[in-house]
N, C-alpha and C positions, 0 to 999 in steps of 0.2 A: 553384725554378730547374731542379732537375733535371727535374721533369717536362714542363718547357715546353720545355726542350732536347731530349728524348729527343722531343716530339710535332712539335716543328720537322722534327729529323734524319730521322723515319721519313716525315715529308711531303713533305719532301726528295726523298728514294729513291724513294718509293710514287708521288707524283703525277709524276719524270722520264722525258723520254721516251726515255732509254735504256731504259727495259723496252719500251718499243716495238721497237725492232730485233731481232732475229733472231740478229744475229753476237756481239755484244757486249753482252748484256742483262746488267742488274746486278740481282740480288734483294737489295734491302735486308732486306725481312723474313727471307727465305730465313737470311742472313747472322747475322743476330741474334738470332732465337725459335731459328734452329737450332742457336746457339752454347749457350744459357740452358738450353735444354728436354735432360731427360736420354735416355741412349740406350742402345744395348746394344753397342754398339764405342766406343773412345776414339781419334776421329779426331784425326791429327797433323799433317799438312797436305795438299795436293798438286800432283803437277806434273802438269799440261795436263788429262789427265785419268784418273789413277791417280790413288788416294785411299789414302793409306797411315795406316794406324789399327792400333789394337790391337782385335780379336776379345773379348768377353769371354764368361764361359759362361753358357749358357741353361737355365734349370731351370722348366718347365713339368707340370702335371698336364693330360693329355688327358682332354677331357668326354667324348668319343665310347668310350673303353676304359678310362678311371679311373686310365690306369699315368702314370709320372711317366717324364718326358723329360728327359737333360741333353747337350747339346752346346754345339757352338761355335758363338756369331752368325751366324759368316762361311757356316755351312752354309746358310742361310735366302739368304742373300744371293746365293751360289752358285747354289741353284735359282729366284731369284727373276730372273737375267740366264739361265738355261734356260726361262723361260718355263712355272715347277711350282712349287708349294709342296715345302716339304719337311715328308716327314711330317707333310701337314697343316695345317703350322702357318707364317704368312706377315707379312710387317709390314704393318699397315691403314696405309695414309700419311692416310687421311681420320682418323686416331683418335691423330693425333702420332704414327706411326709404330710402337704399340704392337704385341704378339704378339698374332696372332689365328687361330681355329683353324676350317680349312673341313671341315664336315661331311656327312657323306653327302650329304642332300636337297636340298647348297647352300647352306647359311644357314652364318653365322660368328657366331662365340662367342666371348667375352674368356675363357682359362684361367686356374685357379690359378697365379699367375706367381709365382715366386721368385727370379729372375734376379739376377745380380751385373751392375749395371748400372752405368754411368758414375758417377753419382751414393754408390752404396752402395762401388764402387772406393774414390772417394776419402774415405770416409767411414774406409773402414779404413787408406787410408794416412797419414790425421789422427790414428788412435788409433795407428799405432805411431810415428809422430814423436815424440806425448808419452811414450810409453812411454821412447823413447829418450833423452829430453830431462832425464826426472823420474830414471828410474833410475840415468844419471850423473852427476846432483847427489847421488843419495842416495847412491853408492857413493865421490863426495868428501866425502861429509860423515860413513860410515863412517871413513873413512883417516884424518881427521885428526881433533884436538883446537879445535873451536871456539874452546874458551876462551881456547884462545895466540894461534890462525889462526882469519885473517877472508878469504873467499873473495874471489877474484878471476876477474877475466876472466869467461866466460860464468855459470861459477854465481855470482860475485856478482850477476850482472845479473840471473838468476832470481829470484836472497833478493831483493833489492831490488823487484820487481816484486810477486814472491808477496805476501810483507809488505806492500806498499802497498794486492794490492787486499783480502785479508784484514786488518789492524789499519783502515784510515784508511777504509775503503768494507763490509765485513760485519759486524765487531765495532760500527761504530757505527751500522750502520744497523738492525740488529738487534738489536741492546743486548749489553752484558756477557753477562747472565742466563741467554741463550739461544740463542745465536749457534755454539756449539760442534759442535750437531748439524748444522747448513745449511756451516760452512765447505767441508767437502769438496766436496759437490755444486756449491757455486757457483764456488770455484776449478777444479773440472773444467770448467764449463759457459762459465767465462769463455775459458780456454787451448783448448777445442774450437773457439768462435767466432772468433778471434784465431786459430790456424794458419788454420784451415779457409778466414778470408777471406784469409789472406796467401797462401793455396796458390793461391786464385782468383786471382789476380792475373800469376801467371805464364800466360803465354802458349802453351807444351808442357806435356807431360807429365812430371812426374807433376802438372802446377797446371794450372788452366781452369778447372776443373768448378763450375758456380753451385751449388755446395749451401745454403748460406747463402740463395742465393736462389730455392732452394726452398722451395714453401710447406707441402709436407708434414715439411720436415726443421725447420722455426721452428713446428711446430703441435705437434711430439713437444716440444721445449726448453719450450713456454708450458705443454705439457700435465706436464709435469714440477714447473712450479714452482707449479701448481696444485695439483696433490697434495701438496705440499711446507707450501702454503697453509691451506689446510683439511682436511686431515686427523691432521694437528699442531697446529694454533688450541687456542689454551684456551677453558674458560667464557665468558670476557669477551667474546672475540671474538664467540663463537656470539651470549651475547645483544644486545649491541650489535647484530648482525644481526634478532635476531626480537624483543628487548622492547629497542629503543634509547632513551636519554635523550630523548624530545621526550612534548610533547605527547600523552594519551591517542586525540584524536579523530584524531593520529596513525599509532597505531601499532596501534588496538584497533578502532574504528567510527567511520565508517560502511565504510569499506574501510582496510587495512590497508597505507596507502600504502609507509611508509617500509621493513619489512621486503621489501616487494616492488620497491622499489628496491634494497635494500642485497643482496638475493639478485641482483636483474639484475645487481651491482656485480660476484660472483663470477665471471662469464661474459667481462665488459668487460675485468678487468684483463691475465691472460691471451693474450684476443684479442690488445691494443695491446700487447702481447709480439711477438705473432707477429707481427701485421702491420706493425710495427715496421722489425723485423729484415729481415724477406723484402722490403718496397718498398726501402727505401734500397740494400742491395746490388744485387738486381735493376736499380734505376734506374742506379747505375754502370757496372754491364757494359753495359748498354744505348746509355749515352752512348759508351762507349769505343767496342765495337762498331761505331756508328752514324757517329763519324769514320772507322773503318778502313773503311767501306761508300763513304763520299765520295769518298776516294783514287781509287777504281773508277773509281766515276761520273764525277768529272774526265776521268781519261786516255781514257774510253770517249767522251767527247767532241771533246776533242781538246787539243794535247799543254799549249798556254798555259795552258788553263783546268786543266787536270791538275796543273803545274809548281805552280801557286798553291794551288791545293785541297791538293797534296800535301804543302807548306809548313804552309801551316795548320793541317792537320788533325795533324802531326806535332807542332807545338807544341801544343794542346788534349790531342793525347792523353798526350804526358809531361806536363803540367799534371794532365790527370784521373788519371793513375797516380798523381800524388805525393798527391792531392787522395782517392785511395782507401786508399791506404797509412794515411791520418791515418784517413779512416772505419773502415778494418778494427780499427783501436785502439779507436775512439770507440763503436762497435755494440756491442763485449762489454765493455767497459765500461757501459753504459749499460743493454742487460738485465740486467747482473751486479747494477746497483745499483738496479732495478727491483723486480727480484727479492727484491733482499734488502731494499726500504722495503716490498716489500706481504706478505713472510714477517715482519716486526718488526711490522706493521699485525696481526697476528693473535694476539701475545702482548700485548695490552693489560694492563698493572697497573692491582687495583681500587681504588678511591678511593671512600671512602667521603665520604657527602655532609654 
């Protein structure tokens, strides 16, 4: 459903003939990839046509001198309404708007980019939420006496949470035996996905930003619990993979079918990790988006059709807030417990035959 709603809404926008007009054009795409797609300011909103954002810094290595450059975005942008790069270095809008560096002869070059970008922003202001969140549980759980005192109010809510998805989702998805090394990692990885989509969800800053629906930030999470995967596996595991229980003309000759499935299998798991994670968020903001885009397009038409669109789209989109709010739960929940059936899939106990 989501997908057919986000291919509706953008057909919508894409095939109206308000982008035919001149005065009043509505870019639906504009609207959406450019809300999703990361950037090097964190735009806030704007009035007519003042665009009030936060500037973030720029840290590039020039190909043309080797030296390393760091300034503010806003500088690029500055020379770019003077009609010059600055020092060289300019946004390609044909390359997503990436930093590109013009050189001497005229040709442009993608540089070492290190940039603290929209994306990597709020990446750090996800890690010190938890920072804030964890270290004043622990500093109520220094103060008092457990044994007498049962936490209340927020830190109960944490125990309560922690506990459920560590005991009732890690411990048995992973067994007793071996569960002890993976808790931490997957309680981190569950509370990063959970803020990070609830941060998504707000409108300003310091929330917007799609990292979650990013497909590079769900590629580092899957490449994580891969190595978590196999290179922790036991014996069992290994051979199950290269001399598994089946049939010899299986596993031996004439081709070695099953082991070259069960190594495809290492690649698979992961993947539908990531790509998991990154469509379904992705396809939220998209839909929400994609009613804020319609509201436009109404009024730009004219005011009746606008009054109703604007209705509409206003209940759809507090429906899809509440309808994301449950997702952002449900995602890191659901790699959390992915994770940890295909990290328990790798400590097979041997049974002898």
């Amino acid at each position: 459903m989501k997908y057919l709603l986000v291919s509706l809404l953008l057909l919508l926008g894409l095939s109206s003939p308000v982008n035919a007009t001149a005065s009043n054009s509505v870019d639906v795409k504009e609207i959406v990839l450019g809300h999703m797609a990361d950037a090097y300011e964190w735009h806030i909103t704007t009035f007519g046509k003042t665009h009030v954002s936060i500037p973030l810094p720029v840290i590039v290595r020039s190909e043309a001198t080797g030296a390393w450059h760091c300034f503010s975005s806003s500088r690029i942008e500055e020379a770019a309404e003077e009609g010059h790069d600055y020092q060289g270095f300019y946004f390609n809008e044909a390359k997503n708007g990436k930093i590109y560096e013009r050189l001497s002869d005229g040709s442009s070059v993608r540089p070492w980019d290190l940039s603290i970008t929209k994306s990597v922003l709020q990446i750090w202001i996800v890690v010190f939420v938890m920072l804030a969140i964890f270290l004043s549980c622990a500093r109520w759980y220094k103060k008092h006496d457990v044994t007498r005192e049962s936490p209340r109010g927020f830190v109960g809510m944490m125990e309560m949470l922690v506990m459920t998805i560590h005991d009732d989702l890690i411990k048995d998805s992973i067994g007793e035996k071996h569960y002890r090394p993976y808790a931490p990692y997957l309680l981190t990885a569950f509370f990063f996905i959970l803020i990070t989509n609830l941060l998504g969800l707000l409108p300003v800053f310091p929330g917007g930003a799609n990292v979650t629906g990013n497909i590079n930030v769900t590629f580092f999470l899957a490449l994580c619990t891969m190595l978590a995967i196999n290179l922790f596996g036991n014996k069992e595991y290994w051979k199950e993979i290269f001399w598994p229980d089946v049939p010899a003309f299986l596993k031996a000759y004439p081709v070695a079918i099953m082991p070259v499935i069960e190594l495809f299998g290492i690649l698979t798991k992961p993947f539908a990790l990531m790509v998991r994670l990154f469509a379904n968020m992705m396809a939220g903001h998209a839909i929400i988006l994609s009613f804020t885009a319609i509201i436009f397009i109404g009024w730009s038409l004219n005011a009746v059709l606008g009054s109703g669109l604007t209705l509409l789209s206003f209940v759809m989109m507090l429906f899809m807030n509440c309808l994301e709010f449950l997702v952002a739960f449900i995602q890191a929940y659901v790699f959390t417990m992915l994770s940890a059936v295909f990290i328990g899939l790798a400590h097979p106990e041997h049974h002898e035959g």
